[in-house]
C-alpha positions in Angstrom: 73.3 -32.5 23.2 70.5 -34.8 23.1 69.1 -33.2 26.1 69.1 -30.2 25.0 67.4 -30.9 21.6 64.0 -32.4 24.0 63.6 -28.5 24.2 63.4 -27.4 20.5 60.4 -27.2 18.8 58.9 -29.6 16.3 59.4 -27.3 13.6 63.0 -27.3 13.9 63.2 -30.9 12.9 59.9 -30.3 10.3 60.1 -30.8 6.8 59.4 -27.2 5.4 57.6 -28.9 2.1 54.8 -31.4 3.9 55.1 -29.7 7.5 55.8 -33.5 9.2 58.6 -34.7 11.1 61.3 -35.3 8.3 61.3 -39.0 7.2 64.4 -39.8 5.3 66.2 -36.4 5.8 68.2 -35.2 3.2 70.2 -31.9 3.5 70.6 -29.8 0.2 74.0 -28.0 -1.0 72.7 -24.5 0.7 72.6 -26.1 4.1 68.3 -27.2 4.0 66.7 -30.5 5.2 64.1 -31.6 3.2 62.2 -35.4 3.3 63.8 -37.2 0.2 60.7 -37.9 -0.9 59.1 -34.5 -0.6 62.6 -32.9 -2.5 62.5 -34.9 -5.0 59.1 -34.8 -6.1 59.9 -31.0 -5.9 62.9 -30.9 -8.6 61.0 -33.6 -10.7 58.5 -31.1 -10.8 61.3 -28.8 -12.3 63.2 -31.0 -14.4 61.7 -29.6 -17.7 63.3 -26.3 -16.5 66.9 -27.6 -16.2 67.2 -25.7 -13.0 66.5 -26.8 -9.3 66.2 -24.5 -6.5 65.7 -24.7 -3.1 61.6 -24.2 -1.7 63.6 -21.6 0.9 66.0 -19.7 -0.2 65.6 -20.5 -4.2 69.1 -21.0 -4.2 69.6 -22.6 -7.8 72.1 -26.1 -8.6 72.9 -27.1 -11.9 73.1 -29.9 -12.4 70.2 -31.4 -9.8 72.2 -32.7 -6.7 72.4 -36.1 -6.0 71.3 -35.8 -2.3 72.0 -38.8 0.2 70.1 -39.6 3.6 71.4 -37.6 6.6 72.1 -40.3 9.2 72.9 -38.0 11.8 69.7 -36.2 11.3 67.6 -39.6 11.2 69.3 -40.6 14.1 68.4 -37.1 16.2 64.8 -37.0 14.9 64.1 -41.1 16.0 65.6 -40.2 19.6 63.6 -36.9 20.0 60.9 -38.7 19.2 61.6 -41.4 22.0 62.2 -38.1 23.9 58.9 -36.4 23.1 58.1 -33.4 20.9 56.2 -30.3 21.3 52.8 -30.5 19.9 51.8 -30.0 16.0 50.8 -26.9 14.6 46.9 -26.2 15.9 44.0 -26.8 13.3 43.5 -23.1 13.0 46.8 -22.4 11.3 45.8 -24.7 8.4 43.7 -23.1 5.3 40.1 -23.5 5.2 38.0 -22.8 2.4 38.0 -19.4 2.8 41.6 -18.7 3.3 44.5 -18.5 1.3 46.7 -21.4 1.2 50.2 -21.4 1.2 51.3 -22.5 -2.5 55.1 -24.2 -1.2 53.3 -26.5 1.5 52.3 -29.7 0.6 49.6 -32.5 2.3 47.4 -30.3 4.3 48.3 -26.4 4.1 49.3 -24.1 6.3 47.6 -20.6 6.0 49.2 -18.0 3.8 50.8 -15.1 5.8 51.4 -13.0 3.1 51.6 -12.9 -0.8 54.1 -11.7 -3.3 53.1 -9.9 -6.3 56.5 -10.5 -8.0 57.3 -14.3 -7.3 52.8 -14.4 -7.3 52.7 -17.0 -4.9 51.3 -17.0 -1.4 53.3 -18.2 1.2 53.3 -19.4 5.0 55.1 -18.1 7.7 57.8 -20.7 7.8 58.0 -20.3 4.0 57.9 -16.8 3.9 60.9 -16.6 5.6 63.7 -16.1 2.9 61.9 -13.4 1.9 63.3 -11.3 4.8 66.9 -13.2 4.6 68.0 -14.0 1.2 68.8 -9.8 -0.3 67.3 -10.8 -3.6 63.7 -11.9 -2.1 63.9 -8.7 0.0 62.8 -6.4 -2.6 59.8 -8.3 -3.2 56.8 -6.5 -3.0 54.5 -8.3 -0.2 50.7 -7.8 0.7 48.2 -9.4 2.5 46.9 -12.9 1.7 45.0 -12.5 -1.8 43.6 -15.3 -4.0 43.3 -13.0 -6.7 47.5 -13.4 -7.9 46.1 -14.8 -10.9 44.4 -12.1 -12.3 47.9 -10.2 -12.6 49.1 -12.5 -15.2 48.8 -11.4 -18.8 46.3 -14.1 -20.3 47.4 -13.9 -23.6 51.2 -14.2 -22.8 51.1 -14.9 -19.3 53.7 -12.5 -18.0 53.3 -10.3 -15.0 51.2 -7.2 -15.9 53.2 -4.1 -14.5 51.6 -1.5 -17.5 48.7 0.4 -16.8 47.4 1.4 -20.6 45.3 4.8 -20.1 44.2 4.7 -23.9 42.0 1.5 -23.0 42.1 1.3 -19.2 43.4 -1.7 -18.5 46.1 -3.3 -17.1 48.7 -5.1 -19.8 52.3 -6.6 -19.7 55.4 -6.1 -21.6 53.9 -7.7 -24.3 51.5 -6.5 -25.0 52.9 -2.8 -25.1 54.8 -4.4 -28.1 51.6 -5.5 -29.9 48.2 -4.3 -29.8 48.6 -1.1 -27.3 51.7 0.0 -29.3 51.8 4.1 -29.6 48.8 4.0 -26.9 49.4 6.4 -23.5 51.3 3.8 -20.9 52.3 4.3 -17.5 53.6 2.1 -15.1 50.8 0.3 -13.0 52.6 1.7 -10.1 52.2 5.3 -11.0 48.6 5.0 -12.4 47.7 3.8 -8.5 49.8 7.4 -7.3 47.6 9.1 -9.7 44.2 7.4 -8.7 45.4 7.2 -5.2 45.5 10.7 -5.2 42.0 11.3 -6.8 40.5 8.6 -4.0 41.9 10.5 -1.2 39.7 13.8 -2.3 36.4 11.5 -2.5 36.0 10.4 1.6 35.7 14.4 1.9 33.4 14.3 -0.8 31.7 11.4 0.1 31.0 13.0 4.1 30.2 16.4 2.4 27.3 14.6 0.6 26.7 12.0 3.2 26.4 15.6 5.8 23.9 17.5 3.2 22.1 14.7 2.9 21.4 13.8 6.8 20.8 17.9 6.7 18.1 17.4 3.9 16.6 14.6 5.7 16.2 16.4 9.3 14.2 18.8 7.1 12.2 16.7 5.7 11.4 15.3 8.9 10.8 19.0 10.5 8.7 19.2 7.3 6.6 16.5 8.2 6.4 17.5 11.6 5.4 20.9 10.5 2.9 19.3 8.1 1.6 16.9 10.9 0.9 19.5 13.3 -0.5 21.7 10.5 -3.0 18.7 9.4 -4.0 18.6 13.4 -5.0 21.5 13.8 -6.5 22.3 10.6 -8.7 19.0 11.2 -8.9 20.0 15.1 -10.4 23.8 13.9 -12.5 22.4 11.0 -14.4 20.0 13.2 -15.0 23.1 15.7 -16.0 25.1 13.0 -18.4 22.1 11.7 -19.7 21.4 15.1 -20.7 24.6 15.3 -21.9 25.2 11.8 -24.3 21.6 12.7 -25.2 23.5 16.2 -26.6 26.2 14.0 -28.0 24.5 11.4 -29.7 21.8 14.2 -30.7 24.9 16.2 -32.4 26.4 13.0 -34.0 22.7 12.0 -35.0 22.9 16.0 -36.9 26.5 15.4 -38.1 25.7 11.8 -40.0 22.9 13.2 -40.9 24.7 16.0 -42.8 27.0 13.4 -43.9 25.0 11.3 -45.7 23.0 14.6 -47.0 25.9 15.8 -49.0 27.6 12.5 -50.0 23.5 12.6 -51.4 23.9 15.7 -53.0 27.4 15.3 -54.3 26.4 11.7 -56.0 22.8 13.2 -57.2 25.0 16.1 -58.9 27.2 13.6 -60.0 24.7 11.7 -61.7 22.8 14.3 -63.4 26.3 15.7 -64.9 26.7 12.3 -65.8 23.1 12.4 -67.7 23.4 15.8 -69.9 25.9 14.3 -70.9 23.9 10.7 -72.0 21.1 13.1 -73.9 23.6 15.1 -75.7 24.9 12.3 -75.9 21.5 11.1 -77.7 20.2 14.3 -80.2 23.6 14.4 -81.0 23.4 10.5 -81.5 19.4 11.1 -84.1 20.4 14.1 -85.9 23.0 12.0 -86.3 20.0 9.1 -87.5 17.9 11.9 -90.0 20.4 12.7 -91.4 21.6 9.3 -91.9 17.9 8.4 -94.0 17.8 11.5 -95.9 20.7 10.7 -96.4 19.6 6.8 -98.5 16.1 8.7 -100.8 18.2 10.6 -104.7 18.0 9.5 -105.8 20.8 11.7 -105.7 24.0 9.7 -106.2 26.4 12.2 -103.3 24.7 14.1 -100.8 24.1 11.1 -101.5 28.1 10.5 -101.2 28.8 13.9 -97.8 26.6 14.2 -96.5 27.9 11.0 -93.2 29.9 11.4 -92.9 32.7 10.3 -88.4 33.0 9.3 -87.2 34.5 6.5 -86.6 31.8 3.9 -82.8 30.5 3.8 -80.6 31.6 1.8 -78.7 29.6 -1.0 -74.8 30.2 0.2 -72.4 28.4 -1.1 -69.7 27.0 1.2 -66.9 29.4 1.7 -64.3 26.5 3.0 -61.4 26.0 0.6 -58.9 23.0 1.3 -55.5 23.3 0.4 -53.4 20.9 -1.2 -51.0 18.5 1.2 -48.3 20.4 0.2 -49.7 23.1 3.2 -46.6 24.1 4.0 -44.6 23.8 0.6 -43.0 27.2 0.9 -40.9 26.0 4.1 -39.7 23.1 2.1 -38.5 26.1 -0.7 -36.8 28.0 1.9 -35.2 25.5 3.6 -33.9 24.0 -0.3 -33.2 27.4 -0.9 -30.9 27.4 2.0 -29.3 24.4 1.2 -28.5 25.3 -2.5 -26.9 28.7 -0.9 -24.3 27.1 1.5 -23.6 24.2 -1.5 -22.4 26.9 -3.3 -20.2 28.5 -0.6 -18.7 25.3 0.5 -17.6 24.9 -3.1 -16.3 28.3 -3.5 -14.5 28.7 -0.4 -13.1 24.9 -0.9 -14.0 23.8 2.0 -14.3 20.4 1.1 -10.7 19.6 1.7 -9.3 19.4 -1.5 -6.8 21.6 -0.6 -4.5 23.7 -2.9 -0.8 24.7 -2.5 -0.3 22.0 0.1 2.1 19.7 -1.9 5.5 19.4 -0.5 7.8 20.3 -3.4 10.4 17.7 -2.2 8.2 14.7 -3.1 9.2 13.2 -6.6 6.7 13.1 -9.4 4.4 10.2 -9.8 5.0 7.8 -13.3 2.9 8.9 -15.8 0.6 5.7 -16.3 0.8 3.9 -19.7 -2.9 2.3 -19.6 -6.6 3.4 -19.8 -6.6 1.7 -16.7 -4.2 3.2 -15.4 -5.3 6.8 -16.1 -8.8 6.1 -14.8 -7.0 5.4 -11.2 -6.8 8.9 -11.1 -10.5 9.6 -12.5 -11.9 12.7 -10.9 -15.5 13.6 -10.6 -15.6 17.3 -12.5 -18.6 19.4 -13.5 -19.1 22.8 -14.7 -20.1 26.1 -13.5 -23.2 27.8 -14.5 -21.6 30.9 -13.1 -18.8 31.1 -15.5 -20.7 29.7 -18.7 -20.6 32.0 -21.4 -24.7 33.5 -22.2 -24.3 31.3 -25.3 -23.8 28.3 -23.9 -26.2 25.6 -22.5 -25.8 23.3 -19.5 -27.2 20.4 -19.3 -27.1 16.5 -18.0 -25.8 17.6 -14.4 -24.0 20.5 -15.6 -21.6 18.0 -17.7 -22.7 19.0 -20.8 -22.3 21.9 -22.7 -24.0 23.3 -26.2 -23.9 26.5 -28.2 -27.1 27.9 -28.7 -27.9 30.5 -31.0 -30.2 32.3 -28.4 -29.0 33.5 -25.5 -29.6 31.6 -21.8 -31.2 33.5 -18.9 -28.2 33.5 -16.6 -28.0 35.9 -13.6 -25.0 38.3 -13.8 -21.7 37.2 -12.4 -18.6 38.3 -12.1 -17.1 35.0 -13.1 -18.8 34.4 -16.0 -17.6 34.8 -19.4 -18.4 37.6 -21.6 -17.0 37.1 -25.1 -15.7 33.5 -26.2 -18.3 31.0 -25.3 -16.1 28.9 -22.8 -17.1 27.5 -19.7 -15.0 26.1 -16.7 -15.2 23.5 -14.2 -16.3 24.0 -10.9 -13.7 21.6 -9.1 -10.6 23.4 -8.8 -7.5 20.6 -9.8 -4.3 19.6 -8.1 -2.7 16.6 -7.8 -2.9 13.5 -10.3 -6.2 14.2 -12.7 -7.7 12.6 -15.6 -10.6 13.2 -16.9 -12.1 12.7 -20.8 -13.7 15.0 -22.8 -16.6 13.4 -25.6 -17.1 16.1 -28.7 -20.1 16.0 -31.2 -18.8 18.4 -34.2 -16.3 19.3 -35.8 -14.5 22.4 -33.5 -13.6 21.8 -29.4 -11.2 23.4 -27.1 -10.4 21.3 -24.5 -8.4 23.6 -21.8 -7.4 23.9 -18.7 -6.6 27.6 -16.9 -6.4 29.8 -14.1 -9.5 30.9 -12.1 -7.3 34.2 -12.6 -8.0 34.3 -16.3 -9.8 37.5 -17.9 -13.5 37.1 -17.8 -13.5 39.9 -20.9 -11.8 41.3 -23.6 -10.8 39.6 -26.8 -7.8 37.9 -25.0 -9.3 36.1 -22.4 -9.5 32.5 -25.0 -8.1 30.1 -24.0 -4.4 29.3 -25.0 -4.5 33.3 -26.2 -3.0 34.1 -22.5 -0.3 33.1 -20.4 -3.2 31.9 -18.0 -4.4 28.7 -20.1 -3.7 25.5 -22.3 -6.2 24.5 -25.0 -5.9 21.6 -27.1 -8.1 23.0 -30.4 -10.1 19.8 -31.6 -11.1 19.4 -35.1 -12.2 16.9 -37.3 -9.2 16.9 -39.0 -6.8 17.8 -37.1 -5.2 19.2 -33.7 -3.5 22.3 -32.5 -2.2 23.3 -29.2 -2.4 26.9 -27.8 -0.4 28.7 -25.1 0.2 32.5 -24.8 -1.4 33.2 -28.2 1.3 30.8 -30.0 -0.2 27.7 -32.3 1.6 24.5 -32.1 0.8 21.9 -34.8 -0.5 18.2 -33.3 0.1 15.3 -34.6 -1.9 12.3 -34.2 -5.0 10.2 -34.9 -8.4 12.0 -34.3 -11.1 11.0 -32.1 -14.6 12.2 -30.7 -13.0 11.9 -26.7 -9.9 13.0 -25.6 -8.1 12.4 -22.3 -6.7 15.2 -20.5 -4.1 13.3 -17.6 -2.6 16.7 -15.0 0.6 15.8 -12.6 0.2 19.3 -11.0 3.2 19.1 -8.5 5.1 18.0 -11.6 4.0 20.3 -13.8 2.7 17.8 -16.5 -0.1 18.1 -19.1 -0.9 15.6 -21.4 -3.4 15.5 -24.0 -4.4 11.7 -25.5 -6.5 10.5 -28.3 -8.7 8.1 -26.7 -10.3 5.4 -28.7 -9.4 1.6 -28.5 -5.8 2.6 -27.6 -4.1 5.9 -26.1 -2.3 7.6 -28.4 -0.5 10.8 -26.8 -1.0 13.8 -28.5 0.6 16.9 -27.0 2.7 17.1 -23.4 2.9 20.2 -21.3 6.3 20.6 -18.7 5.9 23.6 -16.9 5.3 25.1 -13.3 1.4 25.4 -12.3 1.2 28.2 -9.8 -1.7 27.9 -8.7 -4.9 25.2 -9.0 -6.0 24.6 -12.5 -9.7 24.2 -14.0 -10.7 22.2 -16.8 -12.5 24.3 -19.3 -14.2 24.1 -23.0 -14.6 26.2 -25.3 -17.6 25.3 -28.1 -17.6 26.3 -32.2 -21.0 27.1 -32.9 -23.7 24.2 -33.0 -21.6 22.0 -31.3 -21.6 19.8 -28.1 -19.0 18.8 -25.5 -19.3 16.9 -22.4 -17.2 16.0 -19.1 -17.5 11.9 -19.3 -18.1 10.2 -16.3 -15.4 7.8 -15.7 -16.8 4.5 -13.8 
């Protein structure tokens, strides 16, 4: 029999509690060999219960056995031993830090094969076992390893919590439902998980509808930027064509101005110099004939001096006919070419072909922060001026075409079609999209700071600003403020100053009007949709001045 037992395993003769070769082997009443040591530190552990049980099976005894060493056994385990044994259980079925130990081994522990949320212990394989022989420990609910048993317990009464209260959405125990959730909604725990099971099973679908849309939205975005890319390339790719060309002509025009201008040089110095030959001619024949006379006049002979004597008609007292012209010779090519100049200024401007482009944005981008600082707003500073061609007859521009005054008398503009005809209101030049700020310094007591349309009415008694669906004006006062939109007043409140700040967010659709003096004090915001590029504009009370700071 001997023989045969070299072939078990070292388990067999193992001490279920410390996992060593039993030492002392005692067997209990339900047929289980413990160590003597290791069982009775186990039922002295449960003495203050009255009731022992067996770390296997949890068979109970009352009264605790009186267990005596198993000679047989110790007999078997010393010859196997002479015999030799398989070998111990490898390092990598004990717990490391980061697993779950088995809560029935004892010395070093054996990892935890599975838990049991009803006896909330973790247990081994070899001590997991009566939970798939003894019919009791079969119904056990069993789950993976989990270090978390604890947080099933009831910490005020420490019972198991099995009660799901919906009322307060929490988990409680029997308890509990007796004392402070009593008359709330209760469910088992169990069915609470059905219900939320349920609900979690929709949300994958969800979850990989969004998660599709999204990669969908994203593709787009990248065709967008391709499309924008490609749209940049070849805008930049036909504009420096165009410009090339448009230098090519202007060079070619430089190239034949000077040409001109060389050439009446050279037939102007020619005829110069023609006219010169001849004074110096006349010079040398007039300086001859002194020569002579003075000659004459020393002679003593008379008969000879009246024989001698010329007889020319007397010169005549001419005055010179040469006229030099100032340096400035050719001062009326300079004009021209200026002329020229100030010409394609102003279409570059109006056709925008300096790049600041309009209706570019891509609506997808989010909205930049509103900045909280002076410094912050001035980031976004732009350089604005205003145009002569839409300044009402009224008003005068001056300091760069910055500032603005009503006069009483009426300025010599040229007619154009952009200029206003009834309200004396000017706007800017610069057309505005993006992120603007830009400040606004008053001197009397009535200002309209706006922005608007290039659309806007040029006539008629509706074409104010804020009196049309085509403008915002801030109305400035000593006093007090108003905003106007669409012919509607809106009461401002807020401390008055001689500048306000004007900050645009035009993909956004934000307008924000700000008392500026030693702190910004917002005064009026504008969410809507801009359509198209706005333009800041004034409008001036009688006597007063307004001008377009610039921002360092």
């Amino acid at each position: 029999m001997a023989q045969k037992g070299v072939h078990l395993d070292r388990e067999n003769f193992s001490c279920s509690i410390c996992l060593d070769l039993l030492k002392d082997p005692v067997t209990t009443p339900c047929g289980h060999n413990y160590c003597m040591n290791c069982i009775q530190s186990h039922w002295d552990e449960e003495d203050h219960k009255n009731i022992h049980s067996c770390p296997q099976c949890r068979q109970t005894f009352t009264p605790r056995p009186v267990l005596l060493k198993n000679t047989m056994l110790a007999d078997l385990v010393e010859e196997l031993k002479k015999t030799g044994l398989q070998a111990a259980p490898a390092d990598h079925c004990y717990a490391g830090a980061e697993d779950v130990a088995c809560d029935v081994c004892t010395g070093r522990k054996l990892k935890a094969h599975k838990s049991c949320l009803m006896c909330l212990m973790s247990y081994c394989d070899k001590h997991l076992q009566p939970h798939y022989d003894v019919p009791q420990l079969k119904k056990h609910k069993l789950v993976e390893p989990s270090k978390k048993l604890q947080e099933n317990i009831c910490s005020h009464h420490d019972e198991v919590m099995k009660i799901f209260c919906r009322t307060d959405q929490q988990l409680i125990c029997y308890l509990c439902l007796m004392d402070e959730h009593k008359g709330h909604d209760i469910v088992p725990a169990a069915a609470e998980r059905t219900e939320r099971q349920r609900e979690l099973e929709g949300s994958p679908l969800k979850i990989q509808q969004r998660i599709q849309d999204r990669e969908k939205d994203v593709k787009l975005l990248q065709q967008q930027v391709e499309v924008i890319n490609d749209s940049a390339d070849k805008a930049v790719e036909d504009s420096e064509k165009i410009f090339s060309e448009l230098i090519h002509l202007l060079e070619k025009r430089s190239s034949d101005v000077k040409q001109q201008v060389r050439s009446q040089q050279k037939r102007e110095e020619s005829r110069v110099k023609e006219l010169q030959e001849k004074l110096e001619q006349e010079i040398t024949e007039l300086k001859r004939k002194d020569a002579e006379l003075k000659k004459l006049s020393h002679t003593e002979d008379h008969n000879q001096f009246l024989h001698n004597y010329p007889s020319p008609s007397p010169l005549s007292q001419s005055a010179s006919s040469i006229h030099i012209r100032p340096l400035s010779y050719f001062e009326d090519v300079t004009a021209a070419v200026s002329e020229v100049r100030d010409k394609l200024q102003d279409v570059l401007r109006e056709k925008r072909t300096n790049c600041s482009l309009t209706g570019t944005e891509v609506d997808v981008l989010l909205p930049q922060p509103e900045p909280k600082t002076r410094a912050d707003f001035l980031k976004y500073s732009r350089d604005i001026t205003l145009d002569p061609n839409t300044a009402n007859t009224h008003l005068l521009l001056s300091d760069g075409n910055r500032k603005a005054t009503y006069m009483r008398q009426h300025q010599l503009y040229s007619s154009h079609p952009d200029r206003f005809t009834v309200w004396p209101q000017v706007l800017s030049r610069e057309g505005l999209t993006g992120c603007c700020y830009w400040e606004v310094e008053r001197r009397g007591e009535g200002v309209h700071v706006a922005v608007a349309y290039k659309t806007i009415s040029r006539a008629g008694e509706d074409c104010g600003f804020g009196e049309n669906d085509k403008s915002w004006a801030l109305d400035c006062e000593n006093n007090s403020h108003s905003f106007w939109y669409n012919n509607v007043q809106t009461p401002v409140s807020g401390p008055v100053s001689s500048r306000v700040g004007v900050y645009l967010d035009h993909s956004a659709g934000i307008l924000s009007f700000y008392s500026v003096s030693e702190t910004m004090t917002l005064l009026h915001r504008v969410q809507t949709t801009f359509t198209q590029p706005l333009y800041a504009g004034l409008y001036l009370y009688y006597g007063h001045t307004a001008e377009l700071c610039e921002l360092k």
